[in-house]
Backbone bond lengths (Angstrom), bond angles and torsions (degrees), N, CA, C in turn:
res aa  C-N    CA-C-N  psi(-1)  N-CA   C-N-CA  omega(-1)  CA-C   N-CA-C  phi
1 X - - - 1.452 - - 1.527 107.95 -
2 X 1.266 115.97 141.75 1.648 125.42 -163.92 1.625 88.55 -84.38
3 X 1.461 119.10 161.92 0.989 123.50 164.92 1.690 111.75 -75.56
4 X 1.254 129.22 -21.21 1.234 124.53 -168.74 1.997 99.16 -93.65
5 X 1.219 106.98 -13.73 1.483 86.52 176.97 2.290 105.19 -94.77
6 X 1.281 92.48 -27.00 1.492 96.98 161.90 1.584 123.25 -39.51
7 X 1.264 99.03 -58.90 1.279 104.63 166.39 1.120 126.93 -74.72
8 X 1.095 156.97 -35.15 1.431 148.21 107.16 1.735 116.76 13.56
9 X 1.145 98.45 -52.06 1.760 100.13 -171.04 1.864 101.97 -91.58
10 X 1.180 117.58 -41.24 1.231 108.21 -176.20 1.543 112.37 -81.28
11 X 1.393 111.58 -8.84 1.601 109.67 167.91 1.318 115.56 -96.88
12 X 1.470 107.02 -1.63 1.971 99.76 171.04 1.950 102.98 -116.62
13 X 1.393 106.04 5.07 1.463 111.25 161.29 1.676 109.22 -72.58
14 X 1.432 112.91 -52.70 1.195 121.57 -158.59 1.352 103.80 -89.94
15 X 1.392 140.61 6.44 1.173 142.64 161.17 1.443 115.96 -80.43
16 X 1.499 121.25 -29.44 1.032 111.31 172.30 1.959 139.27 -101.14
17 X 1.892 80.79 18.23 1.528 85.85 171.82 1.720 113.46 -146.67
18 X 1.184 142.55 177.89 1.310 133.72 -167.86 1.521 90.38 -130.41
19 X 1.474 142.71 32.26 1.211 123.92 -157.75 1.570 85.13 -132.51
20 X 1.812 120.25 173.13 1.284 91.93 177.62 1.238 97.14 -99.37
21 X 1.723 130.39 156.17 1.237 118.61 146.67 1.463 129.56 -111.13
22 X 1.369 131.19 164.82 1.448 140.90 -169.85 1.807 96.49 -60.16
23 X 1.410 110.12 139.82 1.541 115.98 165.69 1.276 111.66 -45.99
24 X 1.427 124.14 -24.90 1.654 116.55 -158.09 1.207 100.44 -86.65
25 X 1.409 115.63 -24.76 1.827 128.69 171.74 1.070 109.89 -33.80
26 X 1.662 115.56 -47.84 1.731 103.25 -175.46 1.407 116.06 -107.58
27 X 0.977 108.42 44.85 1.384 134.78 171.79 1.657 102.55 -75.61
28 X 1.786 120.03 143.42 2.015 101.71 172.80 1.680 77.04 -89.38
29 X 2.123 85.09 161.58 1.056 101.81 -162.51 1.553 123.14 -100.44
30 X 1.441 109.04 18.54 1.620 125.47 158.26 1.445 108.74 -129.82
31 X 1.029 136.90 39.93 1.165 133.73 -178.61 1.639 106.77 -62.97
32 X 1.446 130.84 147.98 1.154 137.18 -166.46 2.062 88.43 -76.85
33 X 1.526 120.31 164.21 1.773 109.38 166.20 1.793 123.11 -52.63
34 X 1.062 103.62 -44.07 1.803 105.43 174.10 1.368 119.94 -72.55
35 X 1.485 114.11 -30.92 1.356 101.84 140.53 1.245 160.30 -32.90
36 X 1.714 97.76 -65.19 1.233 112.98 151.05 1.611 141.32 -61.58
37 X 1.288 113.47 10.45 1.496 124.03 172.19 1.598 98.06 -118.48
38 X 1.076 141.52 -25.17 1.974 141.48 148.66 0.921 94.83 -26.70
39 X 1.841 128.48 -73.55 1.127 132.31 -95.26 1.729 87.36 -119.64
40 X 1.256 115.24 -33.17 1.874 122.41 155.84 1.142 127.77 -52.76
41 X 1.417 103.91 -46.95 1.337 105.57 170.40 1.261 122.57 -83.61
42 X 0.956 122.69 -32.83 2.016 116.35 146.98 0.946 136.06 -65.85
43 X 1.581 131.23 -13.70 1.150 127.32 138.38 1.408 118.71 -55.88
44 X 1.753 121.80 -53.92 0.966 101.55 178.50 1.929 135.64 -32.37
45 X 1.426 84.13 -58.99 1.475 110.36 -166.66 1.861 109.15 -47.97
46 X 1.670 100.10 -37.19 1.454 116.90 -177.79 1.320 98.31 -70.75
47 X 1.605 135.56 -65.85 1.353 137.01 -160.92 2.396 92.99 -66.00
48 X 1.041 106.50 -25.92 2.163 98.99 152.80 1.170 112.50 -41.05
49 X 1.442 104.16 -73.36 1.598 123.54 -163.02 1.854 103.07 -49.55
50 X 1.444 80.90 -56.68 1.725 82.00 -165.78 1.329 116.43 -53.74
51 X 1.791 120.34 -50.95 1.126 115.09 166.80 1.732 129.68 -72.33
52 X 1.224 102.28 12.76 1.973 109.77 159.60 1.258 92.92 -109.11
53 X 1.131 148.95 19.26 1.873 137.97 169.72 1.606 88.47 -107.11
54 X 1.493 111.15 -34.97 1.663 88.68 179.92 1.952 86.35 104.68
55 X 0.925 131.30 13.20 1.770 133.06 157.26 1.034 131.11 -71.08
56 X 1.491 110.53 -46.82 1.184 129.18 -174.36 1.542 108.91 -137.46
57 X 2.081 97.81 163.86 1.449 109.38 177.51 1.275 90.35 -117.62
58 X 1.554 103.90 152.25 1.720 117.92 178.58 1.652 103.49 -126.54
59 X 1.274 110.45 135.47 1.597 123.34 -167.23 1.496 129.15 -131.66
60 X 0.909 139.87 104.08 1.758 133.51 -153.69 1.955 86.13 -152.27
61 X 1.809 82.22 117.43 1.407 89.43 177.82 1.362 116.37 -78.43
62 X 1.417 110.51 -25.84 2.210 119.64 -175.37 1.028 84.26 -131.56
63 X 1.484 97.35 175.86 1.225 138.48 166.79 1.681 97.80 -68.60
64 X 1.193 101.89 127.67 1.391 121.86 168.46 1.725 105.36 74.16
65 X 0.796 110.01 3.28 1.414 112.72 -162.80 2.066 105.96 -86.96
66 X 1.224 113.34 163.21 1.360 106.86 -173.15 1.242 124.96 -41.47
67 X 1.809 144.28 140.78 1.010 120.08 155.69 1.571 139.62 -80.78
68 X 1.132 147.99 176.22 1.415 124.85 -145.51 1.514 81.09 -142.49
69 X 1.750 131.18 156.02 1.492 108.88 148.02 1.810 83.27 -142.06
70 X 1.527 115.01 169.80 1.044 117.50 151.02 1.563 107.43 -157.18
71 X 1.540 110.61 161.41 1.531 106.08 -172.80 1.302 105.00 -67.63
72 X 1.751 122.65 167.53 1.056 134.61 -176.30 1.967 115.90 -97.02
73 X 0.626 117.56 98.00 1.749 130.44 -165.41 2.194 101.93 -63.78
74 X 1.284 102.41 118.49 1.383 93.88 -170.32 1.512 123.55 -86.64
């Protein structure tokens, strides 16, 4: 998964809810396994961007523990 369609998907995920959800949320939802590690790590990288644009908040209670994002309400 490209980073520019990541971002694309995790910024029209998070538009349509105010709650936070888990990174893996915007994960597609049959993705083959090597897919699904692209597509994390471009989300990750996108749910960065978004929360350095000032879009989003990013939340991880432990170490290693889930990451959280939700949009930022103005």
């Amino acid at each position: 998964m490209t980073l520019e369609s990541a971002l694309e998907r995790v910024s029209s995920m998070l538009g349509v809810t105010l709650d936070w959800m888990r990174l893996e949320e915007f994960l597609p939802p049959h993705a083959e396994p090597r897919l699904r590690r692209s597509a994390l790590a471009s989300s990750f990288v996108a749910a960065l961007e978004l929360a350095r644009m000032g879009k989003a908040e990013i939340a991880q209670d432990e170490i290693f523990g889930p990451m959280r994002l939700r949009r930022v309400t103005a």
